[in-house]
N, C-alpha and C positions, 0 to 999 in steps of 0.2 A: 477570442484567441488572438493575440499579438503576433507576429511573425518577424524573423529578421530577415527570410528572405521571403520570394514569390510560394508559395504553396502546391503544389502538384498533388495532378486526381487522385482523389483518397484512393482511387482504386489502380493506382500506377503499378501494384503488384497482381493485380490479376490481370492485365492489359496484357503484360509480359506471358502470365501464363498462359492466357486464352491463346496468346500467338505462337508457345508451343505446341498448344494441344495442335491447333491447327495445322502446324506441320509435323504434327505428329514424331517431336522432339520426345527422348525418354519415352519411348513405344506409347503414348499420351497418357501417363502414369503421373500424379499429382503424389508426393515424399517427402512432408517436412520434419522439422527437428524442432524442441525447444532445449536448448544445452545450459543450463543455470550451472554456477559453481556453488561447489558447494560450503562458500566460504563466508556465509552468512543468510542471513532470513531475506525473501523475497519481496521487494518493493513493488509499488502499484506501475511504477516503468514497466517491471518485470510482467505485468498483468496483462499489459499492452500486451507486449511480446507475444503473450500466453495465448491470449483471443486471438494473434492474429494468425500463428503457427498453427494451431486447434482450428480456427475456423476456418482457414485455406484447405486446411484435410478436408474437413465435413464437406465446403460447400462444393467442391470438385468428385470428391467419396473417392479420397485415396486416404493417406495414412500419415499421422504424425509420430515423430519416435518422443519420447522423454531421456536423457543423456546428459548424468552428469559429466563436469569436465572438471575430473578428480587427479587434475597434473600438479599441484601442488597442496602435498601434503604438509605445509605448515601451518597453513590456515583454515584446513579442511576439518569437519566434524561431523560424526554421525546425526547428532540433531540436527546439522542442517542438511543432510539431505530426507530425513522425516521429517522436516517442517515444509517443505520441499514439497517434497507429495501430496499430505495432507493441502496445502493450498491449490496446489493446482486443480485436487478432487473439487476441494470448496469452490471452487469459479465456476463446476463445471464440465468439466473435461476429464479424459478418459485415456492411457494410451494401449490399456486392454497389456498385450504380452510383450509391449518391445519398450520397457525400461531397459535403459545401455548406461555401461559408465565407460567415459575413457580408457580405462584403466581393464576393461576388457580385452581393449587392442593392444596391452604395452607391448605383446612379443610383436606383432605384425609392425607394428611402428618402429620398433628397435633395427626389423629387418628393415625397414623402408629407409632406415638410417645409414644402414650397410649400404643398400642397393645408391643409396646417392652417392656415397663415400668411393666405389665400386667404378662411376660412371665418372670420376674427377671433380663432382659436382656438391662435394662437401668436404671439410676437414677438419682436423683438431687441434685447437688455439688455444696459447699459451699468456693470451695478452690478462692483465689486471683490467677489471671494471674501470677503471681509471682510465690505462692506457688505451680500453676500448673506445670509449669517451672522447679521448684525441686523434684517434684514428681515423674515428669515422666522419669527421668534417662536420659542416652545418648547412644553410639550408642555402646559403649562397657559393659553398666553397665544396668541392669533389672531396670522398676520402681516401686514404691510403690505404695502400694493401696490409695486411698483416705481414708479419716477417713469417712467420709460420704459413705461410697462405698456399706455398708448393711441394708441403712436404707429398710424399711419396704415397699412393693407394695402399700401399704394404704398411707404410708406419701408419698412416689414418686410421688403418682396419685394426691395427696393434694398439694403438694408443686408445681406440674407441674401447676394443676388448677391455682393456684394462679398466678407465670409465666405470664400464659396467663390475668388473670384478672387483671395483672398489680400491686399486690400487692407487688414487692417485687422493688427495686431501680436497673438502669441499669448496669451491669457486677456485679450485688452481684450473681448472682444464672446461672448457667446451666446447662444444661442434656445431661450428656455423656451417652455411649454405654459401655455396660458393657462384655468387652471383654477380654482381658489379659493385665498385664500390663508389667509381661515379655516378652511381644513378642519381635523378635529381629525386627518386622517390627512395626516403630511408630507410624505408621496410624493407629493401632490396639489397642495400650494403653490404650485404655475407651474415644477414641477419642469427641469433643462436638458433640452434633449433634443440639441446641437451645444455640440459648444463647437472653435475653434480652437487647432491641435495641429501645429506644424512639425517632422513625423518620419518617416521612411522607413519605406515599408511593405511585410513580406516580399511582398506579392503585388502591390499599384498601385504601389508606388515611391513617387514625388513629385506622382501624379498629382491628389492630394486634401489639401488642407490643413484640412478641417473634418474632422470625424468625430463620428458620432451616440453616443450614451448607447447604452449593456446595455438599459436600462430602453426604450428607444425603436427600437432594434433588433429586439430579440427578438421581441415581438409580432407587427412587421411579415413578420419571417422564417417565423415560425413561420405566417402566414396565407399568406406565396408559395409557402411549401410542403405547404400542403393539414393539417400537422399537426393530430389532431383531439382530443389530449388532451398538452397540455405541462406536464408532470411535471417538478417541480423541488422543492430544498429548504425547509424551512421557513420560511427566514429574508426569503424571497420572499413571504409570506401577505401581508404588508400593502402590496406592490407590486402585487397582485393588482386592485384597483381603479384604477391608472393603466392598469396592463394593459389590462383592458378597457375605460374610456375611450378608448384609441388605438384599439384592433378598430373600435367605435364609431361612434369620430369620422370616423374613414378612412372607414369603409363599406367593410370589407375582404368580398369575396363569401365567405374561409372564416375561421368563427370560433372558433377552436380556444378549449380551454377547459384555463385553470394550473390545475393541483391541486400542494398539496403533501406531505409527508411530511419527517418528521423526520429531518435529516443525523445519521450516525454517529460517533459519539465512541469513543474505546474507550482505558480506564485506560494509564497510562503510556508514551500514544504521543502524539506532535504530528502536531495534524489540522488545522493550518493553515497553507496553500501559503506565504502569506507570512513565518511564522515559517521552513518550511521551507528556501523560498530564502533567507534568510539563515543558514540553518546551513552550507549551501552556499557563498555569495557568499563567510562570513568562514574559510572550510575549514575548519570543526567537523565537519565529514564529509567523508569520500570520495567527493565527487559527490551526484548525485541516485539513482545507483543504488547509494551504500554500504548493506550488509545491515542497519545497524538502524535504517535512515528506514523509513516504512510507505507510502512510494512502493511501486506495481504494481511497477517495476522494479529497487527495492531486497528488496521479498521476493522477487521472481523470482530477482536473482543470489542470496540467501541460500540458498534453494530452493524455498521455497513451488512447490506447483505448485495451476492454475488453478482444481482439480477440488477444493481443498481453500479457497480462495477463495469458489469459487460454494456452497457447501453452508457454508459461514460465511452468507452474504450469505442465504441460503435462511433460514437456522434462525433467525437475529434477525428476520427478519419489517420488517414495513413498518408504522412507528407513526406518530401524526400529534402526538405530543407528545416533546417531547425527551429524549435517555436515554442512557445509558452503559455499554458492554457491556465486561464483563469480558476482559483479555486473553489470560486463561488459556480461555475459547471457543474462542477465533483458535487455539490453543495444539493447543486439543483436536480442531480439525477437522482439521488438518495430519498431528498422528498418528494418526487414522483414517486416513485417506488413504496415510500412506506405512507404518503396520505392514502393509498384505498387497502394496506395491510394491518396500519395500526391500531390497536386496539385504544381508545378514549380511554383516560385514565384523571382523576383529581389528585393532585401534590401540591402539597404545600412548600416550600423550600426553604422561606425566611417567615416560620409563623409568628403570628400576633392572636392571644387569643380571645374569642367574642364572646360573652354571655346574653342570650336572646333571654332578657327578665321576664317576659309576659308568656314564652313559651311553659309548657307545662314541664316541673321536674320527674326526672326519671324516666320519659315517657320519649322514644323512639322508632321515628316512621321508616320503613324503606321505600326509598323514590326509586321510579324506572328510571332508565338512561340509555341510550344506546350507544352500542361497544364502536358503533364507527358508521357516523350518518351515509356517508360515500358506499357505503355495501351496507343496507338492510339484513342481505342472508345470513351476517353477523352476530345477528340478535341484537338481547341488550342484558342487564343483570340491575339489579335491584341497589343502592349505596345509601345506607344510615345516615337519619338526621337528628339530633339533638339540640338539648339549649345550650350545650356548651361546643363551639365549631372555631380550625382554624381560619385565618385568611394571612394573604402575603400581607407583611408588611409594610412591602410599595403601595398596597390597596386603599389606605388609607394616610390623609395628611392634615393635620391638624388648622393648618390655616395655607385650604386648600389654594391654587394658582388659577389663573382663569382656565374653562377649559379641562378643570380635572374632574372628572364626571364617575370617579368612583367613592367610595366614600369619605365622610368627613360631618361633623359634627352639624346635625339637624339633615344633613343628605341622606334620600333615600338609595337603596341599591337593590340588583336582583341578584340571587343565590343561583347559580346554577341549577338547573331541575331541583329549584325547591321555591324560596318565598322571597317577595319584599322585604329587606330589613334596613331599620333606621339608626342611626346610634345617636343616641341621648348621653352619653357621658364617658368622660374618658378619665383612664384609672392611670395613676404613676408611679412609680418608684421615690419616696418620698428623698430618700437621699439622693440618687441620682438624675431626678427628673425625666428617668426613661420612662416611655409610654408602656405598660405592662398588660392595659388590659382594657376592653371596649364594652360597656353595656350597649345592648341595643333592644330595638322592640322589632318584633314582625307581626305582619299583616296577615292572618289567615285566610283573608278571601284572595290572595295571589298566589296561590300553589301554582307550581307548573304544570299548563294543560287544561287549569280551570275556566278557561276562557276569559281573564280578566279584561279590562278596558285601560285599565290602567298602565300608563309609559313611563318607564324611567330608561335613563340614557347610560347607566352600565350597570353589566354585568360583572361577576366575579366569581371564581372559582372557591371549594373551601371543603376541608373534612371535619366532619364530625370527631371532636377532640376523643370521646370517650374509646372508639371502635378504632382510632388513627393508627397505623403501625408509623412507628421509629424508623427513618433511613438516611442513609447517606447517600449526599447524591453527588457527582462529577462535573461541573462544569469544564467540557475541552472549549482552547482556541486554538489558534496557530500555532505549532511550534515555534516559528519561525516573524520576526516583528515586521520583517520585509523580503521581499523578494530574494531569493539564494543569488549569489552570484556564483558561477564556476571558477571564477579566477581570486575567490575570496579563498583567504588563506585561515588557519584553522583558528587564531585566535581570535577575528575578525568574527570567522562560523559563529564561535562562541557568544561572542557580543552580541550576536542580531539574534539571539534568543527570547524568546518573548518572557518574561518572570510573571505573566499572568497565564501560560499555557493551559493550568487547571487549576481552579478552585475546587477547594473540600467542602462540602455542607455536613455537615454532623449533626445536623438535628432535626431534619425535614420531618412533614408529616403526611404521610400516604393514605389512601384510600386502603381500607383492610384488602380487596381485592390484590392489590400487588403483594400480596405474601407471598401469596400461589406464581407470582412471577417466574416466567422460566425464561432461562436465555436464548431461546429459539425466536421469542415472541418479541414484535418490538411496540411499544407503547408512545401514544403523542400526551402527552401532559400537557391539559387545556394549558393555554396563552402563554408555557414555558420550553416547548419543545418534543425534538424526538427522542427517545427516552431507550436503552436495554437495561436486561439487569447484568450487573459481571460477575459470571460465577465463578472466575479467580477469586475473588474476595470480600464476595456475598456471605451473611454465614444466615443461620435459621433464625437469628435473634435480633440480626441485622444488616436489611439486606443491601444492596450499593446498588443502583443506577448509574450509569455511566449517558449524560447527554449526546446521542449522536450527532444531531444539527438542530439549530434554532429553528425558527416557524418564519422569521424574514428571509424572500427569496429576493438577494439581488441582479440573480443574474437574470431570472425571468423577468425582471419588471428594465432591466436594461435591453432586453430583447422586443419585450413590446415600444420602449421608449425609441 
């Protein structure tokens, strides 16, 4: 994990809380939130979030809320807040009876809007987004007051009314917070907290044509709901002082308290929603759940499963400075995970096909094999051998190089759980000079298990042609050809795409066992990888694999090195 700054104890959020309880802050009650919007599919940042919200509740045994934050309805959709849910179950986690949305609170928030307005302590602005713009100064220079900035508690409360009754047209009016506008912190500057917004809302409908700021919302939420530590990302630190000016000003009875920690990045994936939805909107991918977005539910159909997620999210820890985690980690927790789950599987991917001449025709053994040496309790199943069997393509090389020790003309080879085979003669395509086809002999006294004496120096995978089912298989890479940068601009994003993200195979050949494929299950394909099936667009006649990870682990063998 690279770092741009010093790092801080992964456990800097529970330090703080241990030293609540201990002074028996918040009657020593542990209350978080996770607040996703719900204006698109949730990312593996977001998953962060999720373990660490959820796992702060368990490991104290207090309580987490789930809480959309449904304040703008332009971008908001019913699908994403069921897609929403459905992932956060899939990781894991639970929030039992207290799903909240925003959008619960608007009447108590519209008062908490009066009551500022009430105390002098907010008003209703006439300035253009523009002239906002100029007003508000920059990072060296003080801003100016509105010219609207002292109208009267009586016109605020009129003007607000109105606001809300819809009298006035969308972006002419809103009501900021009447705070300083020298501050050298922006967020403070008489920041909006309403602005007018004519959009239908998945949950009020038409019933509201104002709607409140993230920054003016949350706070409030978060004190209706007793939350006693709201945990969020970093980029919130300096929102952290209007935060509590609203707790504050309101005289909210609970006062929860933002902490933040550094959002996750991680090398050659895009980890920003809104770059995402437009990979999306312009179909640069298949949905929000194509296998190489780092959406929950793009690794979920890849195969990802949750328990290799959560122990990612475990091992990078919780920093308060910002950092960039290798994705060969992500890489490496997946294959812990699925070497003692996966079931052993023969695929062929790029076949070549063999005829064993001296095996007998017609005539078909089933060999043992076991479903996955790492668990015995696994069993094993039985997989058909014939004279006519695929092998890869790479397996074989005409005029092989030093050091290639699989087959090649008068070179012997071992079958997996089956026999020695030699190939004697190689078949072409007379007009194309493609190689199409391999005679070879096998050795009967070399079955697997027979106790031979006999060494040869590779092995190879392969199906029996006749029994073979027909698949298609996924190879995923990187979205992304190099590292995202935050300050790259959308056409740039676009460029650093990778144009080899996924290969099609359309002709693979399977072990007949992977018929019975189900998408629960995930399979390691001897010397090709980890393997699911996708049952988006699997069909009964042919079914699709989707590669989750290769079988090279870089990041464990840079950990030993």
């Amino acid at each position: 994990m690279t770092t741009t700054n010093a790092v801080i104890s992964s456990n800097f959020i529970e330090n703080i809380i241990n030293e609540d309880l201990k002074t028996n802050k918040n009657n020593s009650k542990v209350h978080t939130r996770f607040p996703p919007e719900p204006n698109g599919y949730l990312h593996i940042g977001h998953a962060k979030s999720i373990c660490l919200n959820f796992g702060i509740a368990k490991e104290y045994q207090g309580l987490c809320n789930l809480r959309f934050d449904d304040t703008n309805p332009s971008k908001e959709e019913v699908e994403y807040v069921d897609s929403i849910q459905e992932d956060v179950k899939w990781l894991g986690f639970d929030w039992d009876d207290r799903m909240f949305y925003a959008s619960d609170y608007f009447e108590e928030i519209y008062n908490c809007a009066v009551k500022l307005i009430k105390a002098g302590k907010a008003y209703v602005c006439d300035l253009s987004p523009q002239e906002m713009r100029e007003y508000r100064g920059t990072l060296t220079e003080p801003g100016k007051n509105s010219p609207h900035r002292e109208r009267s508690v009586d016109e605020n409360l009129a003007l607000f009314a109105g606001m809300r009754a819809g009298e006035f047209a969308d972006g002419s009016k809103v009501l900021r917070a009447k705070i300083d506008m020298a501050s050298p912190n922006l967020n403070l500057r008489d920041p909006i907290l309403y602005r007018i917004m004519r959009a239908q809302h998945h949950r009020t409908g038409n019933t509201w044509c104002i709607y409140p700021m993230y920054d003016f919302a949350h706070p409030i939420s978060d004190a209706l709901e007793g939350i006693t530590h709201s945990i969020c990302t970093l980029e919130f630190e300096d929102h952290r002082p209007l935060y509590d000016w609203l707790i504050s000003s309101l005289a909210m009875e609970a006062r929860p308290q933002q902490i933040e920690f550094a959002r996750l990045n991680i090398t050659n994936m895009v980890m920003s929603k809104r770059k995402l939805r437009m990979l999306v909107e312009e179909g640069l991918v298949d949905g929000w759940d194509d296998p190489r977005m780092p959406t929950i539910s793009g690794l979920r159909r890849r195969g990802y499963t949750p328990e290799a997620i959560r122990d990612f999210c475990e091992r990078i820890g919780i920093a308060k400075s910002n950092s960039t985690v290798d994705i060969a980690m992500l890489e490496h927790c997946i294959r812990e995970d699925l070497n003692s789950k996966a079931i052993r599987a023969m695929a062929v991917l790029r076949p070549l096909k063999v005829v064993i001449t001296n095996y007998p025709e017609g005539q078909v053994e089933e060999l043992e094999t076991e479903n996955n040496p790492e668990q015995p309790e696994m069993g094993s199943r039985t997989i058909p051998f014939s004279r006519e069997i695929y092998i890869e393509q790479d397996d074989f090389m005409e005029v092989p190089i030093k050091k290639f020790f699989r087959l090649a003309p008068g070179q012997e080879v071992r079958l997996k759980n089956a026999y020695f085979i030699k190939c004697e003669e190689v078949i072409k395509d007379e007009t194309t000079g493609e190689i199409i086809e391999l005679r070879c002999t096998y050795d009967p006294e070399t079955k697997s298990g027979s106790g031979t004496t006999r060494k040869v120096k590779g092995t190879l995978h392969w199906v029996s042609a006749p029994q073979a089912a027909q698949a298609e298989v996924r190879l995923y890479d990187y979205l992304l050809s190099e590292e995202e940068d935050a300050e790259q601009g959308e056409k740039d994003f676009k460029e650093a795409m990778n144009p080899n993200s996924m290969i099609r195979l359309t002709n693979c050949m399977v072990e007949p066992s992977l018929l019975k494929a189900t998408a629960d299950q995930r399979y390691q394909f001897l010397r090709q990888g980890y393997f699911c099936l996708d049952a988006k667009d699997s069909t009964a006649e042919l079914p699709v694999f989707n590669r989750v990870v290769g079988l090279r682990d870089s990041w464990a063998k840079a950990q030993k090195a």
